[in-house]
C-alpha positions in Angstrom: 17.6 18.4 1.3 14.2 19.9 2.1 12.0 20.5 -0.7 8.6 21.9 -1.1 7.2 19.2 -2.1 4.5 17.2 -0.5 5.3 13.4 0.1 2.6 10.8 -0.2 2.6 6.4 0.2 0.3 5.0 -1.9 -0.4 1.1 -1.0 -2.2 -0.5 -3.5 -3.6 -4.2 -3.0 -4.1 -7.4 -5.0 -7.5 -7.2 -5.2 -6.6 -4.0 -7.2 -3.8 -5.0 -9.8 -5.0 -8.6 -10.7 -8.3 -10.0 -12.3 -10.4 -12.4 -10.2 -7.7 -15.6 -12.1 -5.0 -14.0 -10.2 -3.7 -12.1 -13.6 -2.2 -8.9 -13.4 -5.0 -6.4 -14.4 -2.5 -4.7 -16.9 -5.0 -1.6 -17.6 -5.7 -1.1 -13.9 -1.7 -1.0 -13.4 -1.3 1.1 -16.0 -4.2 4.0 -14.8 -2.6 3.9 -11.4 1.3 4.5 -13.0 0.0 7.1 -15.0 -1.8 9.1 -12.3 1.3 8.7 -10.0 3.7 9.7 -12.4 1.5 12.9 -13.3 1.8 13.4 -9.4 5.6 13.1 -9.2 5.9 15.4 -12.1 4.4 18.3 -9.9 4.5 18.8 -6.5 4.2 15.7 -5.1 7.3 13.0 -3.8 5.4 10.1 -4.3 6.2 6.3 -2.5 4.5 3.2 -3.9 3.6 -0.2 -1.8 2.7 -2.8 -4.0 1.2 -6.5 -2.8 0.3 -8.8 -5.4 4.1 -10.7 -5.9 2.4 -14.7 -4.7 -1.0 -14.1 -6.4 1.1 -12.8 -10.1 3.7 -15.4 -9.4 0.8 -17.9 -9.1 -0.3 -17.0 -12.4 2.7 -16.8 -14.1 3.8 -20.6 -13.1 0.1 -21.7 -14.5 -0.7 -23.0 -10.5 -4.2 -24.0 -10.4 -4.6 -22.3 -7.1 -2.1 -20.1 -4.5 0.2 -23.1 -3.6 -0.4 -24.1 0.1 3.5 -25.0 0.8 5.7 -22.3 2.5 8.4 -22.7 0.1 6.1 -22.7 -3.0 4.7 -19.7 -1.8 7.9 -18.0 -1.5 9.3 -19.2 -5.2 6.0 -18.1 -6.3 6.3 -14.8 -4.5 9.6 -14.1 -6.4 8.3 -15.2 -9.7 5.8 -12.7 -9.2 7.8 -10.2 -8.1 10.0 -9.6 -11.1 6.9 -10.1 -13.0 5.6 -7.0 -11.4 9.1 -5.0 -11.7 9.3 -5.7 -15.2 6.3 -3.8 -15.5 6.2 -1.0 -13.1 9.3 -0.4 -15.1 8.5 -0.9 -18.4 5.2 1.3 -17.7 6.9 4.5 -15.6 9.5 4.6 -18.2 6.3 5.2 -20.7 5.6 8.5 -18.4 9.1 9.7 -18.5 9.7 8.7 -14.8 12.6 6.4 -13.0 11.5 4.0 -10.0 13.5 1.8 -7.6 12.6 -1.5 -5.9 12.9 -1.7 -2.4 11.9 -4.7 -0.6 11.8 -4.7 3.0 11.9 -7.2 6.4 10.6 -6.5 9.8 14.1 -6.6 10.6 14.9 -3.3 8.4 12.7 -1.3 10.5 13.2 -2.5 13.7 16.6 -2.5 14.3 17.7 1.5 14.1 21.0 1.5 12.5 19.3 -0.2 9.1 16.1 2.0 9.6 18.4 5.1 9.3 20.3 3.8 6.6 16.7 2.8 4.9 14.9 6.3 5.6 18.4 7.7 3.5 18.0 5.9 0.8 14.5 6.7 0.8 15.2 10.2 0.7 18.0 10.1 -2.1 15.4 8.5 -4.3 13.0 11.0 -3.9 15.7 13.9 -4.2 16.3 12.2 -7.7 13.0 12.2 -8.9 12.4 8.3 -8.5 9.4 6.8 -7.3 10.3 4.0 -5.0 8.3 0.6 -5.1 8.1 -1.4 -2.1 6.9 -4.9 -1.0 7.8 -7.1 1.7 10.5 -9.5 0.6 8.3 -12.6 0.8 11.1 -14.7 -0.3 13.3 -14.2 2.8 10.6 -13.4 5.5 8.3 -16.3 5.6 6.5 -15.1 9.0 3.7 -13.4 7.4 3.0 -15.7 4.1 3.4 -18.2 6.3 0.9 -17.6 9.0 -0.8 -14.1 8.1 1.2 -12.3 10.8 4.5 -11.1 11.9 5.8 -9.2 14.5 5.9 -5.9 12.8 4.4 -5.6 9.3 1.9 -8.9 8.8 0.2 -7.3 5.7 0.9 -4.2 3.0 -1.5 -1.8 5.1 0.6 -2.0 8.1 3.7 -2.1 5.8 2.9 1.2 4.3 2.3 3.0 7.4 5.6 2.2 8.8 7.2 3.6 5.4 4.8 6.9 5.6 6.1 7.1 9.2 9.6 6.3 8.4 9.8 8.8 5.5 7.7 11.2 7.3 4.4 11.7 4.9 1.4 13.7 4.6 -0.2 11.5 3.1 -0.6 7.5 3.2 -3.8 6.6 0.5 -4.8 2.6 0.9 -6.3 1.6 -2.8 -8.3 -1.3 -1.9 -11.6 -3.3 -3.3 -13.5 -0.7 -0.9 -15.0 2.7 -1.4 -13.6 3.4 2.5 -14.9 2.5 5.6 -18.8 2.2 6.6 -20.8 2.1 9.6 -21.3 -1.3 8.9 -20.6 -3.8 6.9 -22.1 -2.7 2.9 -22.0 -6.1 1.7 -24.6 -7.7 3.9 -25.8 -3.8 4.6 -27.4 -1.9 1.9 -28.1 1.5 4.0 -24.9 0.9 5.3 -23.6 4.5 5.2 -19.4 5.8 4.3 -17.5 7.6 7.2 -15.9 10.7 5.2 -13.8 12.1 7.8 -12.7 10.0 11.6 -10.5 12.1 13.4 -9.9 9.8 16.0 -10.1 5.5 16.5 -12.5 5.5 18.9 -13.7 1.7 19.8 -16.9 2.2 18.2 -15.0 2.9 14.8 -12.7 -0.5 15.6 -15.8 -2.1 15.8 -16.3 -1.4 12.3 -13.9 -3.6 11.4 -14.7 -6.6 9.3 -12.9 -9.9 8.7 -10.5 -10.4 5.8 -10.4 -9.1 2.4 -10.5 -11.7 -0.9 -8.5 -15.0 -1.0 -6.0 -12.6 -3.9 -5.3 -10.6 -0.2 -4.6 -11.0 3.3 -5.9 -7.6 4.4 -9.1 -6.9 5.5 -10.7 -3.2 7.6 -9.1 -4.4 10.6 -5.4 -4.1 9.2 -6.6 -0.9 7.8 -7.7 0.3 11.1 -4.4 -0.6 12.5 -2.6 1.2 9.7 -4.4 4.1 10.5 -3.6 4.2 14.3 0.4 4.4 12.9 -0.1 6.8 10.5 -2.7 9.1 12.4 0.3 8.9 15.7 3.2 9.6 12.8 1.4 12.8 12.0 0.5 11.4 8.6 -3.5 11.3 7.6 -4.6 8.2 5.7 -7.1 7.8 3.1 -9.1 4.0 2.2 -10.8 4.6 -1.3 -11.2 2.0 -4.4 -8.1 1.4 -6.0 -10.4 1.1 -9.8 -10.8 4.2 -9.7 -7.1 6.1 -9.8 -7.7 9.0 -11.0 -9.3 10.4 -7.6 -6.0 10.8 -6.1 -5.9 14.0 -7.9 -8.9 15.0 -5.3 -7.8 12.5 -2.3 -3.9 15.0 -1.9 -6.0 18.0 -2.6 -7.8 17.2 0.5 -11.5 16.3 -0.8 -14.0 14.4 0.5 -13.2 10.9 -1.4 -13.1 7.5 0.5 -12.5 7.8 4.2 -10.2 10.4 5.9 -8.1 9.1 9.1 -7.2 13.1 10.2 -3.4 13.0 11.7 -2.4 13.4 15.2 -0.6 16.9 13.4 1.7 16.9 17.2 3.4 13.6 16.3 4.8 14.5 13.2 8.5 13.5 13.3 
């Protein structure tokens, strides 16, 4: 059914939702709900990636650290999980708005019969208002927990461009612990200075690229980067800003200057 709304992903990290213990950061979670329902109550169809499952799960079991064990990692991982549902739930419901879970394999996307089926259920969801909420299902795919890469997601930024693609979005917006990317790196850089707009991944912007993110994460500007090569080819711009700061999505799908801008390959839209 076409609409005339606009449909935005919006991936949101660990680093974001949970305090430096690895406890959900219940205010932060609660800003970002709020500003996404206000979107989905307007014009927008709005999609939600969420990591964060191991490092809540972590925390809710009262493990001293992220357990090292593949199979811990995965009980953790569904601990968390329903942790995280209870209160994506409990906190659109406060903002009059329904959501789904939908958690997702390598194998959905790849194989095309289940991607089809997927990118329908994705659209029935936003027909009816819902905001879906997606991770990858940890618990079943150990590739990526296991080793920090898989064949076709290995993280929640690369994740969430293959659901903007699949659902065919404007928008993708990657809340992180950054304020976007810089022309080098701002941490051991002070004059290090913030790219507004890259309309194209030339190799001096993958040379940007730093290493990984926090030990809450797996994701650091390189998976970014590689997000934004599917997103920019889907026809879908991207946008890396600071997740502590939700309210700017109000600016980011009006089109101003916040964070960093990946400009779409507009011919590749699906």
């Amino acid at each position: 059914m076409e609409t005339n709304k606009h449909r935005i992903v919006v991936k949101v990290g660990t680093s974001t939702l949970t305090h430096s213990s690895g406890a959900l950061d219940l205010r932060s979670m609660e800003h970002l709900v709020r500003a996404l329902a206000d979107l989905a109550g307007g014009s927008y169809e709005v999609i939600l990636v969420t990591s964060g499952a191991i490092a809540v799960g972590t925390d809710k079991l009262g493990l001293a650290e992220r357990p090292r064990e593949l199979r811990m990692k995965q009980a953790a991982a569904a601990v968390g999980q329903c942790r995280m549902m209870h209160l994506y739930d409990k906190f659109f419901s406060e903002y009059n708005r329904s959501m789904a879970q939908i958690l997702l394999t390598g194998d959905d996307v790849e194989d095309a019969d289940r991607a089809e089926h997927l990118r329908a259920t994705f659209f029935s969801l936003l027909e009816m208002g819902v905001i879906p909420v997606v991770n990858e299902n940890d618990s079943v795919s150990p590739v990526e927990i296991e080793t920090g890469h898989h064949k076709v997601f290995g993280d929640n930024d690369t994740l969430s461009a293959i659901v903007a693609s699949l659902c065919r979005a404007e928008l993708l917006v990657l809340l992180s612990d950054i304020d976007g990317l810089y022309d080098a790196d701002p941490r051991t850089h002070p004059e290090a200075k913030l790219l507004r707009r890259v309309p194209e991944l030339t190799p001096e912007i993958l040379e940007m690229a730093g290493g990984a993110g926090t030990w809450r994460g797996t994701g650091g500007m390189a998976t970014k980067l590689s997000a934004a090569r599917i997103a920019m080819d889907a026809g879908c711009d991207m946008v890396i800003t600071n997740g502590k700061r939700p309210e700017e999505l109000y600016d980011i799908v009006l089109g101003r200057d916040i964070g960093t801008r990946f400009l779409a390959k507009k011919e590749g839209r699906a």
